[in-house]
C-alpha positions, 0 to 999 in steps of 0.5 A: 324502356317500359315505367310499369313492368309486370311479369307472372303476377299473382295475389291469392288471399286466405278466406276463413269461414265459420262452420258450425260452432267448433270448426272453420275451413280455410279457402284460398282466392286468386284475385290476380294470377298470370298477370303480365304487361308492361307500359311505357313513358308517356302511355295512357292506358285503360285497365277495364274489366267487370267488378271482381276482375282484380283491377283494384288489387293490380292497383294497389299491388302497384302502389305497393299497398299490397304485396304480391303472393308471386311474379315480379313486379317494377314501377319506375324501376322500383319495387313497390312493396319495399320501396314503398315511400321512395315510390309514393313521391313519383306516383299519384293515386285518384279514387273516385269513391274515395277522398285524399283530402282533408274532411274538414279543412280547406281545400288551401290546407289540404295542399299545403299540408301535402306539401310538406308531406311529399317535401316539395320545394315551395316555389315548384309547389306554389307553381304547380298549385297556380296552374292547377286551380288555373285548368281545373277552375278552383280558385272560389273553393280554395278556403270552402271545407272538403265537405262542402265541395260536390262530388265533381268539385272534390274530384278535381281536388282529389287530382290536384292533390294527386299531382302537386308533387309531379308524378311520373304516373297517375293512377285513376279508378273510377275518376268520373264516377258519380260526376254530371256531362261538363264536369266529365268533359272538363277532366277528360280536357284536363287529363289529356292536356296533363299527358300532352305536355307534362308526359305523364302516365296515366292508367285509367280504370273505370266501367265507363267506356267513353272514358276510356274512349276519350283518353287511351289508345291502349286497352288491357282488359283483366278477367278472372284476374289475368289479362285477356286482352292487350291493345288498342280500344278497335282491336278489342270491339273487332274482337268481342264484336260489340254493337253501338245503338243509335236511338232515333226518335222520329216525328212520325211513326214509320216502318224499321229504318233502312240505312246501310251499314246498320241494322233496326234492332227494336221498333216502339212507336216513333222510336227505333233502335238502330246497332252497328259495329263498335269500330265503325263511324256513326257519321254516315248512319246518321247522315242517312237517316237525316237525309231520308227520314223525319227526325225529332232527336237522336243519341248514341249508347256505347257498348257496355264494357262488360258485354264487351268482355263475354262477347270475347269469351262466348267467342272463345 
């Protein structure tokens, strides 16, 4: 049974523009038509596509901030725009560039005062709280003001916040943004371990895809506001065709490396770079290249998301 159900969703806003110093025209602009998926119990699923795709509108129309101009539209069997407050206590909503957090409070306040306003049971409350600060490392920040905290520290904040109430659904846009490698790691860690064993939904938007690589299994990639893609992160490389980029840096220069399975793009000095498909292994191309050449250091550049998606259309 599917917890999110969306079937021929639209949202068209009305632009008024200023022409001259009598008159205005009035524009309409479709940041959602068309749109349909579902997703079920349990899925963690990425929602990508380029800014101005309508990812942010499909999220709000989820959480029942925006309403709908056509389609039908169900979360947990309700409708958010009409039962918005029921709705609010069986979802959580993380925005990387936005806090739900109190500026000037405590971390600690900031808990207890969403305790009382999604009405949860002390004891499950306090439960819940000791277990989060537990995985995502807050117990030094409880009493620290929000507007002391860096950016990874509020972020984890901002997803304690979101869960203490133990939603069904977990909605997350742009959670990584902004934030160093460990603390990336560590919320990737956490966000799996929050799926594994409290089965909770979590749809994720970003533009980085290691996110995306890191936690779904299911993609749906939104363009122009419709779906242009449903399912999993291989399909949709094999499908744009999209190339990884492995960087060699050799102790010496040398001639473009030979390996198989990949191609040397660009050659400057002792630096190479080296692209293969997206879906394929780079474990036996760097193998290869070890195994034959002098290595100073290497890396990997994953796909662009974007590039992803015009592959897939420049394909048709």
């Amino acid at each position: 049974m599917s917890l999110i159900d969306v079937r021929d969703l639209a949202r068209t806003f009305v632009v008024r523009r200023r022409n001259g110093a009598l008159t205005r025209s009035r524009s309409e602009v479709r940041a959602v038509h068309d749109l349909t998926f579902s997703i079920g119990a349990g899925e963690m699923v990425g929602y990508i596509g380029p800014n101005g795709a309508g990812k942010s509108t499909t999220i709000k129309m989820l959480t029942g901030i925006l309403v709908p101009s056509s389609g039908r539209l169900r979360v947990a069997e309700l409708e958010p725009s009409r039962q918005r407050t029921e709705l609010a206590r069986r979802i959580g909503v993380v925005f990387g560039q936005r806090t739900t957090l109190w500026w000037d409070l405590p971390l600690r306040d900031s808990f207890e005062l969403l305790q009382k306003i999604y009405r949860v049971d002390a004891a499950r409350h306090r439960r819940n709280l000791e277990e989060y600060v537990e995985l995502l490392d807050l117990g030094d920040l409880l009493d620290t003001p929000v507007r002391q905290l860096s950016l990874g520290q509020r972020m984890r904040g901002d997803i304690t916040a979101a869960l203490l109430h133990d939603p069904e659904i977990l909605y997350l846009d742009e959670p990584t943004i902004g934030l160093d490698v460990i603390s990336k790691g560590r919320l990737r860690e956490f966000l799996r371990t929050l799926n594994a064993e409290r089965g909770t939904t979590l749809m994720l938007t970003t533009h980085d895809l290691q996110d995306i690589e890191a936690l779904c299994d299911r993609v749906i990639v939104i363009d122009h506001g419709t779906a242009v893609f449903d399912g999993p992160l291989g399909d949709l490389h094999h499908r744009g065709e999209s190339r990884r980029t492995l960087v060699v840096d050799l102790v010496d220069e040398a001639p473009p490396i030979a390996v198989p399975g990949a191609e040397t793009r660009k050659v400057e000095g002792p630096r190479q770079w080296l692209t293969f498909p997206a879906g394929a292994s780079a474990a036996p191309i760097v193998a290869a290249v070890a195994a034959s050449y002098d290595v100073a250091d290497l890396s990997i550049q994953e796909p662009d998301i974007e590039d992803v998606i015009r592959q897939i259309y420049a394909g048709g």
